[in-house]
N, C-alpha and C positions, 0 to 999 in steps of 0.2 A: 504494500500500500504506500503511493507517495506522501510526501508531507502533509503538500499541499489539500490533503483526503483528509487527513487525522485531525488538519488546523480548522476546516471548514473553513480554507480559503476563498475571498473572493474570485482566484481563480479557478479552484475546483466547482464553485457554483457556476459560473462560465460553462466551464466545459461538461458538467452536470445538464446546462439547460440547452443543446447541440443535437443530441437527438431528438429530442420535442421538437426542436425548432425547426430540422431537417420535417419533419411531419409537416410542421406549421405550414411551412412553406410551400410545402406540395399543393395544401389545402389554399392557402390565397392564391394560388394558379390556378385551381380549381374554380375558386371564384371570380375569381375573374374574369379568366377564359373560356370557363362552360358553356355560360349561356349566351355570351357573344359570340363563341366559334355556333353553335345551335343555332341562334337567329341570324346573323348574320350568313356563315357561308352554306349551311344546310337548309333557312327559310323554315324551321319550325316554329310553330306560334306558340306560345306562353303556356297550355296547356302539355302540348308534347313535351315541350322544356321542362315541365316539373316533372314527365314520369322518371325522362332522364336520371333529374337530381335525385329521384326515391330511390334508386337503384344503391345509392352509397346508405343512405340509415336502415336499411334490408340488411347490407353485410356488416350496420354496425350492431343489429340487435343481435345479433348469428355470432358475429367474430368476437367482440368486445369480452364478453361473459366467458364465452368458451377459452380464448389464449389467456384471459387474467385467471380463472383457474386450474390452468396448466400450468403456467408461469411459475403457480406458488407450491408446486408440489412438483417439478422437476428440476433437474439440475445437468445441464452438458454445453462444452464452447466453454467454461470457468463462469457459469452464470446461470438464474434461473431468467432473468427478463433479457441478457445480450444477446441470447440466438434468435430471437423475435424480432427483436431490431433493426438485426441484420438481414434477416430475411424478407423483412415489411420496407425494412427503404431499399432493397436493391430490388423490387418488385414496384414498389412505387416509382421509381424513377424511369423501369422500362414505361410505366404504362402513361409517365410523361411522355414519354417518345412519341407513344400512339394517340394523343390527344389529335395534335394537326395531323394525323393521318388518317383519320377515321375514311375519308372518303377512299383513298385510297387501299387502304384494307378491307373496306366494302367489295369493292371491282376486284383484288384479289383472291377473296374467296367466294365470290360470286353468289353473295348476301342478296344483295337487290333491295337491302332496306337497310338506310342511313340508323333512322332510330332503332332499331335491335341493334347494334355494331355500337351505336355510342352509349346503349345502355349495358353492352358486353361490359366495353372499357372503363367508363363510369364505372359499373362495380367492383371491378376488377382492381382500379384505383384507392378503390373507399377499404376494398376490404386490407388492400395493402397498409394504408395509413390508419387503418383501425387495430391491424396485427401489431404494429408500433407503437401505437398512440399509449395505448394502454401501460405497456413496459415503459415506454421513454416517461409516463408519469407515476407508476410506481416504483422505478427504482429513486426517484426524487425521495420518496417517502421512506423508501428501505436505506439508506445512505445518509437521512439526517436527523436527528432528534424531535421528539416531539416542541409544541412550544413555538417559539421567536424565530430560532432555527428551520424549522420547514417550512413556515411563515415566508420566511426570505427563497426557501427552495424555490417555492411555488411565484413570489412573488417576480425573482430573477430571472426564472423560465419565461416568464411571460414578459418581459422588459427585453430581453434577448431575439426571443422568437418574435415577438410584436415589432422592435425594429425590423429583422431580417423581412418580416411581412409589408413594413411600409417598404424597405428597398425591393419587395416584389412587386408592389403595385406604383413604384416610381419607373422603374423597367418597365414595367408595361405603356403606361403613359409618356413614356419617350422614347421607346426603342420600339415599342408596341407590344402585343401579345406573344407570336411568334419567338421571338428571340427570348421573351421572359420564362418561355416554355421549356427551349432550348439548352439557356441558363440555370433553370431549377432541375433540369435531372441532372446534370455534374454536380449542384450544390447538394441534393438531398443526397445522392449516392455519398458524400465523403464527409457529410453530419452525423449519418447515421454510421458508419462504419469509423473512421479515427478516432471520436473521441471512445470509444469503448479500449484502446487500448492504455487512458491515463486513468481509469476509476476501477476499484475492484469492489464486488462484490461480496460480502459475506453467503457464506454457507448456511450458516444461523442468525438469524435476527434478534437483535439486542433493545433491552430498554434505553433510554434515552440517560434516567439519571442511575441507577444502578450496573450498569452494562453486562444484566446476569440475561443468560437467554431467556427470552417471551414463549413460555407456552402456550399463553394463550388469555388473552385481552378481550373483554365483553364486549357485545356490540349494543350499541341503544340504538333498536330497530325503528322506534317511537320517531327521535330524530332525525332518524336516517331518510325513515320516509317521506317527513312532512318537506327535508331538505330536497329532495329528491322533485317532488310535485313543485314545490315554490318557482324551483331551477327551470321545470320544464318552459312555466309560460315566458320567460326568459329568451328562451330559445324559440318557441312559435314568431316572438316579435323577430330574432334578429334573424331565423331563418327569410322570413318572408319577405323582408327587403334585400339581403341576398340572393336570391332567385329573382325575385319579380320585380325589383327597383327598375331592371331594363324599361320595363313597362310602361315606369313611372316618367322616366327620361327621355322615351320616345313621345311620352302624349303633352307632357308639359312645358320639356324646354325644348322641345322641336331642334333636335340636332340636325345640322344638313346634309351627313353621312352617317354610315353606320361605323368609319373610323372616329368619328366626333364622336358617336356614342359612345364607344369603346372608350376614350379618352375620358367624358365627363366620369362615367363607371368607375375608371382605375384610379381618377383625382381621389374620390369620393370615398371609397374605402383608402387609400390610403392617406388620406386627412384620419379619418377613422381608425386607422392601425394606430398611426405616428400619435396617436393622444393614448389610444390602449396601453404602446409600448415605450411610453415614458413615467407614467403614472404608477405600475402597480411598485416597482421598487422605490423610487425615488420619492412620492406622492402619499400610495394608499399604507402599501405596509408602516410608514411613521405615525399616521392617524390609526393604525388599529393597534399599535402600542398603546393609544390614550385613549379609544374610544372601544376598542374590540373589533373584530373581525366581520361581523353579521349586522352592527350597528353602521360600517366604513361601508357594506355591501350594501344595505338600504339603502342609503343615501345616494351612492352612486348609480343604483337603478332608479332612482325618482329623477337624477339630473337627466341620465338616458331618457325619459318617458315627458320629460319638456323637449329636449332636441326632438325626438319626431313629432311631436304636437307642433312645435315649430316651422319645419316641412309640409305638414300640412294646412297651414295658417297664411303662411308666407315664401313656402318653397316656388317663387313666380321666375327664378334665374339659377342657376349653375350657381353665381357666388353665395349664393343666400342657403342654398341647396348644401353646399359647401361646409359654411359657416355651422349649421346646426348639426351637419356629420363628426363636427369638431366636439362639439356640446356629449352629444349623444355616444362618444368615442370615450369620455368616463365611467360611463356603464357598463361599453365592450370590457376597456382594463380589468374593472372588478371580475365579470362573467369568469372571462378565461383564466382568473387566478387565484382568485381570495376563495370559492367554493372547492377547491381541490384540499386545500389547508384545512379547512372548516369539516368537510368531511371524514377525510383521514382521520380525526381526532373521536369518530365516533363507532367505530369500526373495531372486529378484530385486525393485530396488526401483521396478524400472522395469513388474513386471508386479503390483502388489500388489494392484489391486482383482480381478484373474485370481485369484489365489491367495488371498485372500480370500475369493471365491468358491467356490473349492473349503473352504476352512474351513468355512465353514458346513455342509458335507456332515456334516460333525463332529457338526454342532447338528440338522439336519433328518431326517439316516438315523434315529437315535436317536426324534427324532419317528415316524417313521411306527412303527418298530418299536414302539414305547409302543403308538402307537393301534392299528393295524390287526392286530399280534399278541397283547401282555398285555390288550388288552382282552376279550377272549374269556373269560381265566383271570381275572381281577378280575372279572368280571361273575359268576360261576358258583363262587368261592370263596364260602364262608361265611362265613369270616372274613377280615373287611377288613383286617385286620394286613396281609396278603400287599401292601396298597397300597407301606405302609413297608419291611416287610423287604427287599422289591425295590429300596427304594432307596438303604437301608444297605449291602446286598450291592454295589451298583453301584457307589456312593460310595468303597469300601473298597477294589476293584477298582483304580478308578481311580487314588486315591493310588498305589497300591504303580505303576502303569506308569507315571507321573510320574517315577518316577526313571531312566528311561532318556531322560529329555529331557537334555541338558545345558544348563549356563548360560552363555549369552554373558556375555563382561566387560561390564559396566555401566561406559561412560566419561563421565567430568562433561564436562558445555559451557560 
């Protein structure tokens, strides 16, 4: 074990937060360029475009559960989460390849239908970055103490990955999709695979302040679940402006291409990233030393749930459009990082990539629901507001059942 492992160096939280981020990355490619490569070069309408996106929270309800309880009861590669990793970004990174090539692997194997081929790869993507996702955020947990300590795991990951995600969505918006495509499979291939040669894994899992091994740690199901539901409407909001914001941007600021589309899209979450991924380290985790962790996550879903009400009120231009993705980009930071912390603490610690697994049910149910249900009503609304106000409502929602989580005590190390 290097030093930099034993000290809970800043730089072993770096290189700690590298395979998430190789994920991360995969996944703001995915956003970015799904439904623009769909609408754009294949001419599917909004509808189609969501079965597309179902095809990734399908492999996450199937993969998520199933690899995080392998993960916690096997051992080979000198790890029980590092052969996951490895195998979910060097699969993730092919299935970059075959994003811009869906047409042409269509005509290759003499498919004759665009959408089965992009709902092939689509899945085949998700379930890559779900085989990963899961280890690259439980070994965060196995690797640091309970407390202040995984607080920052979680926090760092997401300040890491959230930048890496704004320079996805700044490639795209000047270099375009294409090349951003191009660029994120050499990045996720060498995230997920180098940094596993500076962290080691234990064989046994240790407590935090006695370092004697964990048998076995109670779960409080009570909180698990109520955190579980709160999280999901969470995700119904931010799912649905991920997908069907195109929508929004076609009927309201009337771009005059579909590369201006493409452009205002990639501004817009990456306004949205670059506030996610400054916030949770530098920002949120100082405030959940003083206020707790559940109280820093309310708050920052209420600021969320004015930036789309915002959008909806006064979204009449790109910069104004802009400005409230900025707003609304507080509430992303908390999502992807303060609830990983939160959970962790209520859990056995001995089943967490299990449980884990089921979190994502959290993230994936909400998925399909966005696609395979509101896309029907968003496609046959007239007015694309309906994109936002679903996610205001959601947003709003959510806050208020956040307060039935309670807050574990935050103990310094």
């Amino acid at each position: 074990m290097l030093e930099m492992q034993k000290k809970l160096s800043n730089t072993f939280y770096s290189i700690l937060s590298l395979p998430a981020t190789a994920m991360g990355f995969a996944l703001s490619i995915q956003i970015a360029a799904l439904s623009w490569l769909m609408r754009t070069k294949y001419n599917l309408d909004l509808h189609e475009i969501g079965f597309v996106w179902a095809a990734g929270p399908l492999a996450g309800i199937i993969g998520q559960p199933i690899i995080g309880f392998i993960s916690d009861k096997i051992w080979f590669w000198r790890g029980r989460r590092r052969p996951f990793i490895l195998i979910g970004g060097t699969l993730a990174a092919l299935m970059l390849f075959a994003l811009p090539n869906i047409g042409a692997i269509d005509i290759y194997f003499g498919i004759g239908n665009i959408v089965i081929v992009a709902v092939i790869i689509a899945l085949t993507l998700d379930l890559a970055i779900n085989i990963s996702f899961n280890p690259t955020r439980s070994i965060i947990a196995d690797l640091t103490p309970e407390g202040i300590p995984r607080t920052k795991g979680y926090t760092w990951m997401q300040t890491i990955s959230g930048s890496f995600g704004v320079l996805a969505y700044a490639i795209g918006a000047i270099f375009g999709n294409f090349f951003l495509i191009y660029f994120g499979v050499l990045l996720v291939l060498l995230f997920s695979i180098v940094p596993l040669f500076f962290v080691v894994e234990p064989r046994e899992l240790k407590s935090a302040q006695s370092q004697e091994i964990v048998t076995e740690s109670k779960t409080d199901w009570n909180q698990y679940l109520k955190l579980l539901f709160a999280h999901s409407f969470s995700w119904i909001g931010v799912q649905t402006m991920f997908v069907y914001m195109i929508g929004y941007v076609e009927q309201k600021l009337n771009p005059a291409s579909p590369d201006e589309t493409g452009q205002i899209l990639a501004v817009s979450f990456l306004i949205l990233n670059a506030v996610g991924a400054l916030l949770p380290a530098f920002v949120l985790e100082p405030i959940t030393e003083k206020i707790g962790r559940v109280k820093t996550h309310i708050a920052s879903l209420a600021v969320m749930t004015f930036g789309y009400l915002g959008i909806v009120l006064f979204g009449t231009s790109s910069i104004l459009v802009w400005t409230f993705m900025a707003v609304a980009g507080v509430g992303w930071a908390a999502i992807v990082s303060l609830p990983f912390a939160i959970m962790s603490e209520k859990v056995d610690k001995n089943r967490m990539g299990f449980f884990m697994g089921i979190f994502n049910l959290s993230v994936v149910l909400p998925q399909l629901f966005v696609s395979l249900v509101l896309g029907k009503f968003i496609q046959e609304a007239l007015d694309k507001d309906l994109i936002f106000i679903i996610s205001t409502v959601t947003l709003a929602i959510s806050s208020l059942l956040w307060f039935m989580v309670k807050e574990n005590k935050i103990e310094e190390f």
